[in-house]
C-alpha positions in Angstrom: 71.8 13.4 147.7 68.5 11.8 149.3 65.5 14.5 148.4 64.2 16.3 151.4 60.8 17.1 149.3 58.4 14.6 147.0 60.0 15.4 143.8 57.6 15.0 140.5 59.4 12.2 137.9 58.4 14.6 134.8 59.5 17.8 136.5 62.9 16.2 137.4 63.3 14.7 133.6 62.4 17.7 131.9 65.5 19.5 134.1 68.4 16.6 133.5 70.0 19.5 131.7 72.0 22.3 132.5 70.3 25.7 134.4 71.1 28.5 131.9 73.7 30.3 134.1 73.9 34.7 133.8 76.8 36.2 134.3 75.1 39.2 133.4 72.4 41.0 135.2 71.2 42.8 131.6 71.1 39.1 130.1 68.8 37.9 133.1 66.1 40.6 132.9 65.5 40.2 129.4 65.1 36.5 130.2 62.7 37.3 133.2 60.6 39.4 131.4 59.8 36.9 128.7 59.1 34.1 131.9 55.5 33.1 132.2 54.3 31.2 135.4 55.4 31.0 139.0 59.1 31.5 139.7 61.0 30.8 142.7 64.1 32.2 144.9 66.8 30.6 146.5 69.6 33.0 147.1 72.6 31.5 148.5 76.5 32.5 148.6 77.6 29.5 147.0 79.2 26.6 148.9 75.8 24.7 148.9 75.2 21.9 150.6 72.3 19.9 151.4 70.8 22.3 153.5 70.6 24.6 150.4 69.3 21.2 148.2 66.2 21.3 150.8 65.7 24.7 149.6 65.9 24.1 145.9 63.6 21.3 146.2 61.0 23.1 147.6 61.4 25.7 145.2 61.3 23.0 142.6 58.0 21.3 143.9 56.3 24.6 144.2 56.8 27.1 141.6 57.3 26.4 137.4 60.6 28.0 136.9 63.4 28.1 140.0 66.3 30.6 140.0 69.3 30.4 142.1 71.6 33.2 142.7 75.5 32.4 143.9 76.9 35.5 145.1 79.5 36.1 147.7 78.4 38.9 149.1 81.1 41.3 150.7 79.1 44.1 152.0 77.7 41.8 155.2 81.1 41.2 156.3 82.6 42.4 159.0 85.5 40.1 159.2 87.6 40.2 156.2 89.7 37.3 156.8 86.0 35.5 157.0 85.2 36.7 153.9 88.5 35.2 152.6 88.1 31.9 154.3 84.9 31.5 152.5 84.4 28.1 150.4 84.5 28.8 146.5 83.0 25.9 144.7 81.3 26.8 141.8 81.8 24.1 139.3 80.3 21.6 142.4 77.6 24.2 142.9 76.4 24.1 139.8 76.3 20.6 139.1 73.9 20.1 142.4 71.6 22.6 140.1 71.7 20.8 138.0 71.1 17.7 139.5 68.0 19.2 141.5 66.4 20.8 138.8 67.5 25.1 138.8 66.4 26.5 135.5 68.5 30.2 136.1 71.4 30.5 137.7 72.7 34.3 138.2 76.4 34.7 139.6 77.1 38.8 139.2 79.7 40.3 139.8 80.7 43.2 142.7 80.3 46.0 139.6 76.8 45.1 138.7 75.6 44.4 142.0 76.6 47.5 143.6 77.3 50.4 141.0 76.5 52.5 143.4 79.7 52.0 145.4 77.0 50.7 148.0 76.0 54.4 148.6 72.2 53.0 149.0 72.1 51.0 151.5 69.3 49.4 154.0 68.8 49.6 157.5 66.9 48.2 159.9 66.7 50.1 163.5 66.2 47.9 166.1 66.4 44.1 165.7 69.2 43.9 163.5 71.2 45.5 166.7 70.8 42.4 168.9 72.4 39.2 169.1 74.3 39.0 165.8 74.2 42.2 164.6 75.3 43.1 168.2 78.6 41.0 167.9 78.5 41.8 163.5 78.7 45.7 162.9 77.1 46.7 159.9 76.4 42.4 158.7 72.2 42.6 158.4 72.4 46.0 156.7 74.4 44.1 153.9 71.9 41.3 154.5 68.9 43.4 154.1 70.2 45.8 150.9 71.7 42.4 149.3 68.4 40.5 149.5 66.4 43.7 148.4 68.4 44.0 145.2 67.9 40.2 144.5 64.7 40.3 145.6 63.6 43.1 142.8 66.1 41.5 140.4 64.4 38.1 140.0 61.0 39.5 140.9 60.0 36.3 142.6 57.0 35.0 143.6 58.3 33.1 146.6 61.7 33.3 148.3 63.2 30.6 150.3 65.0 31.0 153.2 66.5 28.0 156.1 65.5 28.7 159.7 69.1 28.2 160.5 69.6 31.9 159.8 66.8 32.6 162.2 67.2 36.0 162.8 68.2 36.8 159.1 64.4 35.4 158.0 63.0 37.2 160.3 64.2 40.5 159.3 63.9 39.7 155.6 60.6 39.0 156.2 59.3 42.0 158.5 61.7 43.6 155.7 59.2 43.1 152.6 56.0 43.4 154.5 57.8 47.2 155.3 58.1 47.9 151.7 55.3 46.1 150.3 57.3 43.7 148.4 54.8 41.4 146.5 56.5 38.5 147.1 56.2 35.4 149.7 59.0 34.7 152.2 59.3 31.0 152.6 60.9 29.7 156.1 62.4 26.2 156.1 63.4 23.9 158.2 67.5 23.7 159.6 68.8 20.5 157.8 71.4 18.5 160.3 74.3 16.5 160.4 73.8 13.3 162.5 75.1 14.8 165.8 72.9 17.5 165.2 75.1 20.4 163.9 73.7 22.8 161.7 74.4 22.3 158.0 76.7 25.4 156.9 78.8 26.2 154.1 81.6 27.4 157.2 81.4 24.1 158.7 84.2 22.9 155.9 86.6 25.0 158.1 86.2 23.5 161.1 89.4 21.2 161.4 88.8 17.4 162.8 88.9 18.3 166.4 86.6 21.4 165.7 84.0 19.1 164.3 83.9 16.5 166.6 82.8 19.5 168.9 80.7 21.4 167.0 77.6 19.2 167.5 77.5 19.9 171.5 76.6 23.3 170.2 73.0 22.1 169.3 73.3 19.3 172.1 73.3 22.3 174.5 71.0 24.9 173.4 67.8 22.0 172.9 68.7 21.1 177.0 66.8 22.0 179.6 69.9 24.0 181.0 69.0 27.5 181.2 70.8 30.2 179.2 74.0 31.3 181.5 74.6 27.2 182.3 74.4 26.9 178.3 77.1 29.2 177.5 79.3 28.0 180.5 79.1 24.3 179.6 79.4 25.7 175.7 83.0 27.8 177.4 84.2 24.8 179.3 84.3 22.6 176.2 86.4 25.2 173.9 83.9 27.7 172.2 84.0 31.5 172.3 81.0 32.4 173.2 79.0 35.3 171.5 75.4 34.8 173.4 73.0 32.9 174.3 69.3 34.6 174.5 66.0 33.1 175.0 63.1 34.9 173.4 60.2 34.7 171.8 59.6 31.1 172.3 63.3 30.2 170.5 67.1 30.2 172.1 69.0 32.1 170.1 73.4 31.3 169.9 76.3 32.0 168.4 79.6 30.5 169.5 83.4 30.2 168.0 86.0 27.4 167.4 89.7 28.0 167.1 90.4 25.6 164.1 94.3 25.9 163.8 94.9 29.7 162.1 91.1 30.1 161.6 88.2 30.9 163.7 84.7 28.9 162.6 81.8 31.0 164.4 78.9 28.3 164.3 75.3 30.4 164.6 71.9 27.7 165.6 68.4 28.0 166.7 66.1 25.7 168.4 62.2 26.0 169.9 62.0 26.0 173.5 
């Protein structure tokens, strides 16, 4: 994998070894609060892909210590058979740790993370309602109480987060200045295939036909078409549509492909 980042040659030599992995959230604390120096966030749900390793890189290049968290979070599903469809590839994730240079890797399980039953929960009133949360009942406020636990479990000083997921950063973010989280959220850039399409860990659904599709998606939303002519054009080529909203300076969409017995929903963003 090409580095998106400048990495340092002594930083990356002094990693070549294996991130110590925590199965255990009780193990992890004890090793946080003996950690001295800047530490960095990358939470994912596994499934990484380059997009992720331009996350990890950063966090590499800017703090001393990097910890990654692979956790399949259940609570922002709405779809089950989603969650199910979800790639599982931890042996490959961890090996692209190690390879990019993760000191802590934490993989808890649904017991630790939510002993609670998810009885505490977070919500956020008014933005998380629209465009995906409109179409994803209950999705951010598994987001937002997810990302809080983390958050206060790795007690980072900076938190990375891809700009794919938009609307996701953007909540996180208004989310810690709410709370006065003492941490930094970081925004970073979408990393693309070469038609375009969005790097996502879902994208390994979409079946041959699916993908050779999926990049008009991005093709669409960066045209000078305006929002209704986008989602017709994106209907006439074979996706379900969710929306397409222009505000704030930013179209917004989210659209589905039928990929044999599964449905791929593809979610992008782009300046206008």
């Amino acid at each position: 994998m090409s580095s998106v980042y400048p990495m340092n040659p002594e930083r990356v030599s002094m990693h070549a070894r294996a991130p110590r992995v925590f199965k255990r959230l009780e193990d992890w604390r004890v090793c946080r609060s003996a950690l001295e120096g800047s530490l960095g966030f990358v939470p994912t749900m596994g499934a990484l892909h380059a997009g992720h390793g331009s996350l990890i890189e950063r966090s590499v290049a800017e703090n001393d210590y990097t910890v990654l968290s692979i956790y399949l979070n259940p609570t922002q599903f709405n779809n089950p058979e989603d969650l199910d469809c979800y790639p599982k590839t931890l042996e490959r994730d961890l090996e692209m740790a190690r390879e990019l240079g993760v000191d802590f890797v934490i993989t808890p399980t649904y017991e630790q993370m939510y002993a609670d039953g998810f009885r505490f929960q977070v919500d956020e009133t008014q933005f998380s309602a629209e465009l995906c949360g409109e179409h994803r009942a209950g999705h951010f406020t598994g987001v937002l109480t997810v990302v809080m636990k983390l958050l206060n479990l790795t007690r980072a000083d900076r938190a990375y987060f891809g700009e794919k997921d938009y609307q996701q950063y953007l909540l996180i973010r208004d989310m810690c200045e709410a709370f006065f989280m003492d941490v930094d959220i970081v925004p970073c850039a979408t990393i693309r295939e070469g038609d375009g399409l969005a790097m996502s860990s879902r994208n390994e659904n979409l079946d041959a036909a699916g993908r050779a599709k999926a990049g008009i998606l991005n093709d669409l939303i960066r045209s000078t078409l305006d929002d209704e002519s986008v989602a017709e054009a994106l209907a006439e080529t074979g996706f379900d549509v969710d929306y397409i909203v222009s505000r704030e300076g930013r179209r917004f969409a989210a659209a589905s492909l039928t990929c044999g017995d599964r449905v791929v929903r593809l979610i992008d963003n782009a300046a206008r």
